[in-house]
C-alpha positions as CSV (number, residue, x, y, z in Angstrom):
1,X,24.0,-4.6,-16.1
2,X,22.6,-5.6,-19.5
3,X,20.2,-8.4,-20.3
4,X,22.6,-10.6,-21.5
5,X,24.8,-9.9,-18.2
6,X,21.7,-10.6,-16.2
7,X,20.9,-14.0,-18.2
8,X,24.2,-14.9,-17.4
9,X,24.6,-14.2,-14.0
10,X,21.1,-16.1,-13.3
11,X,22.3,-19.5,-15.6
12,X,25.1,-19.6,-13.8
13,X,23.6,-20.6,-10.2
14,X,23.9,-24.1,-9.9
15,X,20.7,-25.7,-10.8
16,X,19.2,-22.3,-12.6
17,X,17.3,-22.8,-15.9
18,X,15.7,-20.1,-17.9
19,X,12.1,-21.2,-19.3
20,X,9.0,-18.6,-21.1
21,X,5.9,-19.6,-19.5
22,X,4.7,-15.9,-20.4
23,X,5.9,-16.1,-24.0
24,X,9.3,-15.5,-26.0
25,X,10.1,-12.2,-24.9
26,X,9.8,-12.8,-21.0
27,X,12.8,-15.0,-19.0
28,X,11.7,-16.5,-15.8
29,X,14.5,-18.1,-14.2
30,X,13.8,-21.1,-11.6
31,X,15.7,-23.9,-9.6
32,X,14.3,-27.4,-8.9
33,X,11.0,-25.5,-10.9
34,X,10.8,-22.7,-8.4
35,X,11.1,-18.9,-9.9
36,X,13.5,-16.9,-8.8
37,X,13.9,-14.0,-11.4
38,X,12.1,-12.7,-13.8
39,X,12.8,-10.2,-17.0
40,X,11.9,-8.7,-20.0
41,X,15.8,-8.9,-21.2
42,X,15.4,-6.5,-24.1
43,X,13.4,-4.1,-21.9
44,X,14.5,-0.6,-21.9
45,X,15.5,0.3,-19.0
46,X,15.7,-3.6,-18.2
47,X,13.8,-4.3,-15.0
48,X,14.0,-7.4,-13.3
49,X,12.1,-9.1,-10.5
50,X,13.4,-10.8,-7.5
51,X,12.1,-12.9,-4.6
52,X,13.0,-10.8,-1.0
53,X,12.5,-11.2,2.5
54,X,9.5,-8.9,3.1
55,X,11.3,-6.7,5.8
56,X,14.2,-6.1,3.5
57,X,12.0,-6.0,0.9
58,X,9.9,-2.7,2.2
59,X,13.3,-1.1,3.5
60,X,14.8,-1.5,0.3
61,X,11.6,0.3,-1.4
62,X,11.9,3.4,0.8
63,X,15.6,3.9,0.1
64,X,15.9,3.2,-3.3
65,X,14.0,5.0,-6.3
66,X,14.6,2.8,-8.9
67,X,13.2,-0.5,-6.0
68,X,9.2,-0.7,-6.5
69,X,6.9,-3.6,-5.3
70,X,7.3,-6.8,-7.5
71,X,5.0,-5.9,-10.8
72,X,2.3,-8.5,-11.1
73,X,3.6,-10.4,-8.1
74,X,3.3,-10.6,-4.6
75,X,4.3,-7.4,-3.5
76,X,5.0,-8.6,0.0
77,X,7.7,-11.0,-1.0
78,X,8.7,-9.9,-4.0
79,X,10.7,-6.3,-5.9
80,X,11.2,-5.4,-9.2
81,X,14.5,-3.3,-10.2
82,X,15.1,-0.7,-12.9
83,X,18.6,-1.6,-14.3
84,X,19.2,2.1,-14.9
85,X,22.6,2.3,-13.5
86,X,21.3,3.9,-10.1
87,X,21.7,0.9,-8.3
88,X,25.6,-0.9,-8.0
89,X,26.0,-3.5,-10.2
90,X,26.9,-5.5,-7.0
91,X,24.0,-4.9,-5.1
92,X,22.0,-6.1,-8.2
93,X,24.3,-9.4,-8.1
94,X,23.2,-9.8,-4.5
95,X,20.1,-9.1,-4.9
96,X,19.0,-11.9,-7.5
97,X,21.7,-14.6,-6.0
98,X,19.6,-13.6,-2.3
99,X,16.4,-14.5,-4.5
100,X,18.0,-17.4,-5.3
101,X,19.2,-18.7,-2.2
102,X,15.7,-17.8,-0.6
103,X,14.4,-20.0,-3.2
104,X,17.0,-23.1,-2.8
105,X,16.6,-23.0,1.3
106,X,13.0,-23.4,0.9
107,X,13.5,-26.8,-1.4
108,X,13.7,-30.0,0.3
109,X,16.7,-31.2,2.2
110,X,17.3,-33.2,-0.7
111,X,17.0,-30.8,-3.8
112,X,19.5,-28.7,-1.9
113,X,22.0,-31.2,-1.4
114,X,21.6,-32.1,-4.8
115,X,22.2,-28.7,-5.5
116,X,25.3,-28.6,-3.5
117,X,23.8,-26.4,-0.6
């Protein structure tokens, strides 16, 4: 997956928008003003960091190489892949849209419906 692949993929979840609290060169994607990703698009390798459920989020860490604890983040809640091509590119779909969803299922009944969840 490149950055631009991974941009897209995040903008396109209903709600999604991309903002740079951490300056120009750093994406954080949120819904409803939640984050839910967060990359350094022209990284190299590109990394990304996603919201987990923190049993998952350990497993996924001992199986995978390229899965480390979210970088500057809560570490129980939260992984950072390497987009080195060691990882499917559908388990790195699944893994930001999970991020997402854990995100949107926390928001009020409302913002979800809203949302069309």
């Amino acid at each position: 997956m490149t950055g631009d692949e991974l941009r897209t993929l995040c903008l396109d979840l209903s709600g999604a928008e991309e903002t740079f609290p951490f300056g120009a060169g750093v994406s954080v994607f949120k819904v409803a003003g939640k984050m839910f990703a967060l990359s350094q698009l022209d990284g190299e390798p590109l990394r990304v960091s996603v919201k987990c459920d923190p049993e998952l989020a350990e497993q996924l860490r001992l199986s995978y190489s390229s899965i480390a604890p979210g970088y500057h983040l809560n570490k129980r809640h939260w992984n950072t892949l390497t987009l080195d091509g060691s990882l499917e590119d559908a388990m790195e779909r699944d893994l930001v849209e999970d991020s997402y969803a854990l995100v949107v299922d926390a928001l009020p009944r409302r913002t979800r419906e809203a949302l069309g969840r």
